[in-house]
N, CA, C and O atoms as a GROMACS GRO file, in nm:
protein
  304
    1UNK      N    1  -3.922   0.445   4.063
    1UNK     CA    2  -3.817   0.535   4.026
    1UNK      C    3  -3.684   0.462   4.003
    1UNK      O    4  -3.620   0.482   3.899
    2UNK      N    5  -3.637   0.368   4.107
    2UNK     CA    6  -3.522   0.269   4.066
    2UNK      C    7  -3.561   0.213   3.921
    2UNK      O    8  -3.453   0.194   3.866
    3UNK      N    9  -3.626   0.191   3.865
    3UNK     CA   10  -3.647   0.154   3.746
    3UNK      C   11  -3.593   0.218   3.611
    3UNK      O   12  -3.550   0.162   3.510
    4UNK      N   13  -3.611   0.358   3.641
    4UNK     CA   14  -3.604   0.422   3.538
    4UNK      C   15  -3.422   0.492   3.549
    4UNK      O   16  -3.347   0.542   3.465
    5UNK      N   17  -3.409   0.462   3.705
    5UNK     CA   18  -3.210   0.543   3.727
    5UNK      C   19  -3.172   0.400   3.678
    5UNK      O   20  -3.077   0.433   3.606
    6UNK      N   21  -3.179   0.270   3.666
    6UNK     CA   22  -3.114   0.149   3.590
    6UNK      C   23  -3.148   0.155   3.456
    6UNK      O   24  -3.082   0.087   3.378
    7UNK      N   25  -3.240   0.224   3.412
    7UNK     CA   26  -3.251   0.280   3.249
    7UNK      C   27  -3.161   0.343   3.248
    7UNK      O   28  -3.062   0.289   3.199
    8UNK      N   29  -3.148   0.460   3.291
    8UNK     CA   30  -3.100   0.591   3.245
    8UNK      C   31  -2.930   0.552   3.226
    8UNK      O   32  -2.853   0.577   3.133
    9UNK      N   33  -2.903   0.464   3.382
    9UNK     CA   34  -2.734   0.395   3.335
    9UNK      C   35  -2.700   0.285   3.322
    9UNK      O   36  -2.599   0.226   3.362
   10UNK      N   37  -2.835   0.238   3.229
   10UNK     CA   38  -2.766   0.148   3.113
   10UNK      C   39  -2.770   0.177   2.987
   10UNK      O   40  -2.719   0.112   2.896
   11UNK      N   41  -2.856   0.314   2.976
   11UNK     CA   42  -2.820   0.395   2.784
   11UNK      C   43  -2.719   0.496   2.838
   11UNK      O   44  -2.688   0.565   2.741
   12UNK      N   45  -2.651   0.539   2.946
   12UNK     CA   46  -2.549   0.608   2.958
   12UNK      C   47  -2.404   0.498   2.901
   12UNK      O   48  -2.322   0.514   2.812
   13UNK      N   49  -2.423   0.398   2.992
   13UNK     CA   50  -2.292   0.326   2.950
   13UNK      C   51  -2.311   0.285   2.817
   13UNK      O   52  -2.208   0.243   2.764
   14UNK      N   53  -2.434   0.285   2.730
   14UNK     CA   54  -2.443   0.226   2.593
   14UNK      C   55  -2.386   0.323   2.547
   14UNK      O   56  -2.293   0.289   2.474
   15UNK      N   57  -2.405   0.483   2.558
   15UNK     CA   58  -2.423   0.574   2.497
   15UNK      C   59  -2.211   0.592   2.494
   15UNK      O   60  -2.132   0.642   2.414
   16UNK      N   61  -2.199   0.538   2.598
   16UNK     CA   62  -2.055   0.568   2.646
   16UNK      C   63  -1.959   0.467   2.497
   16UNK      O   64  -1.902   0.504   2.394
   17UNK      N   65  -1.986   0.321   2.564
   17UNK     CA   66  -1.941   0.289   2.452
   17UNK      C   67  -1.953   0.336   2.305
   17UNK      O   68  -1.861   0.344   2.224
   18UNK      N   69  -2.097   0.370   2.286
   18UNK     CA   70  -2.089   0.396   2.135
   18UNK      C   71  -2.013   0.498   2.109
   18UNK      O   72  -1.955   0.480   2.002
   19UNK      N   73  -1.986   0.596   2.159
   19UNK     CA   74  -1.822   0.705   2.178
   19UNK      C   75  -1.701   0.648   2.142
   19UNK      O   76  -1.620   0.694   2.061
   20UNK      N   77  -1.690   0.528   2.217
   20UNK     CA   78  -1.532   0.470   2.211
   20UNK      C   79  -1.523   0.408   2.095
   20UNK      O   80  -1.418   0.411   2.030
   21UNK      N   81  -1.635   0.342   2.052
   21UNK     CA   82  -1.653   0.291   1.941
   21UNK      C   83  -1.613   0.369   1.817
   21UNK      O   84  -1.531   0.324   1.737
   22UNK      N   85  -1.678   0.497   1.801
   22UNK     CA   86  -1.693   0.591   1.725
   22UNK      C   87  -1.514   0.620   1.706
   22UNK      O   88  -1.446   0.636   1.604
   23UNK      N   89  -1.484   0.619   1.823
   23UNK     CA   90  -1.340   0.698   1.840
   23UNK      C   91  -1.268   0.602   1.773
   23UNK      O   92  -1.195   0.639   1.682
   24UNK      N   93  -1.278   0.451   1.810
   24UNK     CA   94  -1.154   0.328   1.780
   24UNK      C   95  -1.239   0.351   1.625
   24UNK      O   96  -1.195   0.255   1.562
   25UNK      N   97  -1.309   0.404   1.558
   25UNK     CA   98  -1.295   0.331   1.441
   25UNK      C   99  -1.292   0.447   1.348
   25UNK      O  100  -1.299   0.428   1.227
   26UNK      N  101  -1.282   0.571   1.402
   26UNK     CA  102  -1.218   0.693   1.327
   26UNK      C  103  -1.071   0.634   1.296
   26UNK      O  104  -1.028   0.602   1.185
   27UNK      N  105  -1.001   0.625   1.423
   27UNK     CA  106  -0.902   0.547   1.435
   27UNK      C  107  -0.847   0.449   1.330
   27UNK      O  108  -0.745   0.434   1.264
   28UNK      N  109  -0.955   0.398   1.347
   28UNK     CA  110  -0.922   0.242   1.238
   28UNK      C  111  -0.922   0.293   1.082
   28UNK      O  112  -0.864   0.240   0.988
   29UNK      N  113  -1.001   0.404   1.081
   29UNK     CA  114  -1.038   0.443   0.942
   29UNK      C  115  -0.905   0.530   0.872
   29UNK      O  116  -0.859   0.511   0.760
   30UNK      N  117  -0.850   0.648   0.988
   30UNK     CA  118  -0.741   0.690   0.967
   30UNK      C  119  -0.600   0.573   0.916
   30UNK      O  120  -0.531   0.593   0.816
   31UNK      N  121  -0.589   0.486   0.987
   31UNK     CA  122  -0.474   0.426   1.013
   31UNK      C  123  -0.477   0.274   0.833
   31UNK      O  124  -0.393   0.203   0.779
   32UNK      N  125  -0.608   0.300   0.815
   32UNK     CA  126  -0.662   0.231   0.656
   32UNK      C  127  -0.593   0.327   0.567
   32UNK      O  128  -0.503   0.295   0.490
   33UNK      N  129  -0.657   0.486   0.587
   33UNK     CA  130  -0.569   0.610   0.491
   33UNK      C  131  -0.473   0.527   0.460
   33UNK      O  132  -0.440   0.451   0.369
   34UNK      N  133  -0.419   0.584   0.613
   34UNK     CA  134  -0.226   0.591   0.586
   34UNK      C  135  -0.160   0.432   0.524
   34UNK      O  136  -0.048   0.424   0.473
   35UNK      N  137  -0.253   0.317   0.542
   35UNK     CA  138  -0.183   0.218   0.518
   35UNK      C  139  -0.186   0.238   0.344
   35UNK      O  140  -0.093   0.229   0.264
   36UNK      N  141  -0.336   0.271   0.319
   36UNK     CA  142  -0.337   0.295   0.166
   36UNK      C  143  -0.263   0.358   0.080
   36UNK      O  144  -0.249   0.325  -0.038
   37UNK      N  145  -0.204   0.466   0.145
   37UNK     CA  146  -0.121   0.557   0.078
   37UNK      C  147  -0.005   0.509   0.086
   37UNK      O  148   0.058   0.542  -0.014
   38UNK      N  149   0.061   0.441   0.163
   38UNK     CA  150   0.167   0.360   0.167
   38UNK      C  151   0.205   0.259   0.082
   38UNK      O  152   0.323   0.234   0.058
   39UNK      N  153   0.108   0.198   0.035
   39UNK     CA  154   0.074   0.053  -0.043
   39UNK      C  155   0.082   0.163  -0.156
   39UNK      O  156   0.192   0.145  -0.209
   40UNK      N  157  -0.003   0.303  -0.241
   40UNK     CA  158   0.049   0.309  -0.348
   40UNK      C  159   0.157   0.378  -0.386
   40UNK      O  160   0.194   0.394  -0.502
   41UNK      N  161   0.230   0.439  -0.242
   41UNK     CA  162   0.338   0.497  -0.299
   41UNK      C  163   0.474   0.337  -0.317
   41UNK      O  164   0.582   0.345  -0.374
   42UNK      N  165   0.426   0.231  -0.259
   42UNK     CA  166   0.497   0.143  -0.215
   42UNK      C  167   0.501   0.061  -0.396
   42UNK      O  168   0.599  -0.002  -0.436
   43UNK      N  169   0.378   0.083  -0.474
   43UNK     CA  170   0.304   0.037  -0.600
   43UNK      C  171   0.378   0.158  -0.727
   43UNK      O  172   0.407   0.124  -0.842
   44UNK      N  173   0.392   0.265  -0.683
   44UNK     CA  174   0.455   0.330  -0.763
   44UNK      C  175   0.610   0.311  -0.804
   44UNK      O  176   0.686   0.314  -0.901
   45UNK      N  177   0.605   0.287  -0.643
   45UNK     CA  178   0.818   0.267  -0.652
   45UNK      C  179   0.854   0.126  -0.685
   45UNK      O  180   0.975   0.106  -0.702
   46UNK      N  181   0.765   0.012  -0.700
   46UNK     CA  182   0.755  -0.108  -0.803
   46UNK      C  183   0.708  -0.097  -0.890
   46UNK      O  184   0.665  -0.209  -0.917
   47UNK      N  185   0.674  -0.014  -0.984
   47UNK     CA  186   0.647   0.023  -1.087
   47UNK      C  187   0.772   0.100  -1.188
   47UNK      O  188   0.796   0.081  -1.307
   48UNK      N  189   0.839   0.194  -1.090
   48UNK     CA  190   0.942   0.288  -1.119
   48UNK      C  191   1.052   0.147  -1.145
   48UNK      O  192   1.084   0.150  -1.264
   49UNK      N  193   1.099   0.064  -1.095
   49UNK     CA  194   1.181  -0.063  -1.024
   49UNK      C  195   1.188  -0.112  -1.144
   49UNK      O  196   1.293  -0.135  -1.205
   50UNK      N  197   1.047  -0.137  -1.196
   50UNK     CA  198   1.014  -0.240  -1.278
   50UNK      C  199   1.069  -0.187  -1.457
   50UNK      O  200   1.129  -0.256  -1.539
   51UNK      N  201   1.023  -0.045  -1.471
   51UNK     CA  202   1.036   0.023  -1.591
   51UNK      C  203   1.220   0.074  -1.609
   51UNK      O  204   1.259   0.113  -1.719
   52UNK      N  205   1.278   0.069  -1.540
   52UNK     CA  206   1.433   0.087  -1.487
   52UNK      C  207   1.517  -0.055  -1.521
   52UNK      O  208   1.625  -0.075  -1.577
   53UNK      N  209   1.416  -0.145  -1.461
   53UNK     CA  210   1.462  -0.319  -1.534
   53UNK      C  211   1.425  -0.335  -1.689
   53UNK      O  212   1.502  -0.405  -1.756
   54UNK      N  213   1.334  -0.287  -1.740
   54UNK     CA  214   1.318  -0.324  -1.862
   54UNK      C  215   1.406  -0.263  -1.930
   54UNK      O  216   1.463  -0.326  -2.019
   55UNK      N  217   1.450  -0.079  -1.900
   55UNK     CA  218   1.546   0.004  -1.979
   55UNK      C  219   1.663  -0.136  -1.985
   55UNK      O  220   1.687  -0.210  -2.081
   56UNK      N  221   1.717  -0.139  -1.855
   56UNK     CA  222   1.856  -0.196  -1.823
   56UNK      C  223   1.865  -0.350  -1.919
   56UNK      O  224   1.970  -0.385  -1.972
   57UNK      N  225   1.752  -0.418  -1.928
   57UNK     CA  226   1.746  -0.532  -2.016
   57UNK      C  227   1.753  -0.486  -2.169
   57UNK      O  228   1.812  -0.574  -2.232
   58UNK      N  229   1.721  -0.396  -2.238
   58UNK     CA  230   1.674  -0.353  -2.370
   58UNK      C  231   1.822  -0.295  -2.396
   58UNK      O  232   1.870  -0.299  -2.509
   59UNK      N  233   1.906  -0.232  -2.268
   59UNK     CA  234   2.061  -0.190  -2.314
   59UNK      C  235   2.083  -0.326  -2.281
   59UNK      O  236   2.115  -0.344  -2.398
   60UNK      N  237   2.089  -0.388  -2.253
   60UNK     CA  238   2.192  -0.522  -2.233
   60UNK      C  239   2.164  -0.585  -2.332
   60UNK      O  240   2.266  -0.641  -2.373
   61UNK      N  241   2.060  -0.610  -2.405
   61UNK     CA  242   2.021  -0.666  -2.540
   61UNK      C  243   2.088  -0.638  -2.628
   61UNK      O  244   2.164  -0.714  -2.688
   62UNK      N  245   2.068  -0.507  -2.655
   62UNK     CA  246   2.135  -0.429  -2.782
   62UNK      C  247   2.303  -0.486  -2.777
   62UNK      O  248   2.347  -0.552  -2.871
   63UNK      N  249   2.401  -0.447  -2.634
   63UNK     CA  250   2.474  -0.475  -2.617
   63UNK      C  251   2.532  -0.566  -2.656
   63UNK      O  252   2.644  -0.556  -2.706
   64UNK      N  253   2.449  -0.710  -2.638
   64UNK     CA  254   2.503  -0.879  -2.652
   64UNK      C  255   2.439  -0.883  -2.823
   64UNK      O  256   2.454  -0.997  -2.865
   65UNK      N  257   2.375  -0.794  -2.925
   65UNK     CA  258   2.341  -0.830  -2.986
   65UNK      C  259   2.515  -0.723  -3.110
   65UNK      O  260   2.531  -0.744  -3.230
   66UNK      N  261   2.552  -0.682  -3.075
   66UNK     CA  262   2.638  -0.571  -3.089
   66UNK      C  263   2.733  -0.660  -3.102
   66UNK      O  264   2.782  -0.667  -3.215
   67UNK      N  265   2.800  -0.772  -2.974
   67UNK     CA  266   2.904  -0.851  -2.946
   67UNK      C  267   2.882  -0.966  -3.045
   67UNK      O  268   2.984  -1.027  -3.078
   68UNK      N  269   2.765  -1.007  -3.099
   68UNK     CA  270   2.731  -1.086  -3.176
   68UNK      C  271   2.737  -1.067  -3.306
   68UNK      O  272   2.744  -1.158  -3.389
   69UNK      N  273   2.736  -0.929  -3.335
   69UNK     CA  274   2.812  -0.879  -3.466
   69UNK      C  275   2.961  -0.890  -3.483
   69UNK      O  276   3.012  -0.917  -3.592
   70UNK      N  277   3.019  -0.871  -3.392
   70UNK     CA  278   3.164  -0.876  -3.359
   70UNK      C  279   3.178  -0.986  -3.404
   70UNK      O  280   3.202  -1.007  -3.523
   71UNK      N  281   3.162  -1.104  -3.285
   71UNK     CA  282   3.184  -1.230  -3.285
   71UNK      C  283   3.167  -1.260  -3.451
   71UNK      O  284   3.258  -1.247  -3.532
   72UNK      N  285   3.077  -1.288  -3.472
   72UNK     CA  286   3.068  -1.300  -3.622
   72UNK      C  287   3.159  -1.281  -3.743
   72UNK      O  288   3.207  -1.370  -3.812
   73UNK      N  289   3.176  -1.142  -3.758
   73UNK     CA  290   3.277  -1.095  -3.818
   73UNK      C  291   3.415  -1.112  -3.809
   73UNK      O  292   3.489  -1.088  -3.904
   74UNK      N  293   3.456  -1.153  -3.698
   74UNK     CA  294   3.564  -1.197  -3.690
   74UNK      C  295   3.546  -1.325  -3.751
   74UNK      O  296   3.615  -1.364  -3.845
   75UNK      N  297   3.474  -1.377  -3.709
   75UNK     CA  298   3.456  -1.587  -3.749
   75UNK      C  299   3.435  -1.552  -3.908
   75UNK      O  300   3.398  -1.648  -3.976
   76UNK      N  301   3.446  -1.482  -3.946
   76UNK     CA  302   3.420  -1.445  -4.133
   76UNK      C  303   3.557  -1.488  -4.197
   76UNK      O  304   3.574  -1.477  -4.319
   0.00000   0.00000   0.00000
């Protein structure tokens, strides 16, 4: 009979861990979500960053290309 109560609690404590296990890696799985969603809202707002730099370069172009008409015309 001792045989079978050192079975019974050593698939209890297996059974135990595999719980905690279960639990830390819901855990782990949740905390992947949230990192993910972070990373693309983090991917959007370098994206937004990025399309805001190109406007701001394409007016600054026009701009220096504007002053370069100037310049010119005067040197005429």
């Amino acid at each position: 009979m001792d045989l079978f109560n050192n079975l019974e609690e050593k698939l209890e404590s297996i059974l135990s861990k595999f719980e905690s296990l279960k639990e830390a890696n819901a855990a782990l799985q949740n905390n992947l979500s949230l990192k993910d969603q972070a990373l693309k809202e983090a991917e959007a707002a370098l994206e937004k960053v990025n399309q805001e730099r190109e406007v701001i370069r394409q007016r600054i172009d026009k701009i220096l290309k504007r002053l370069e008409i100037l310049d010119k015309g005067e040197s005429a």
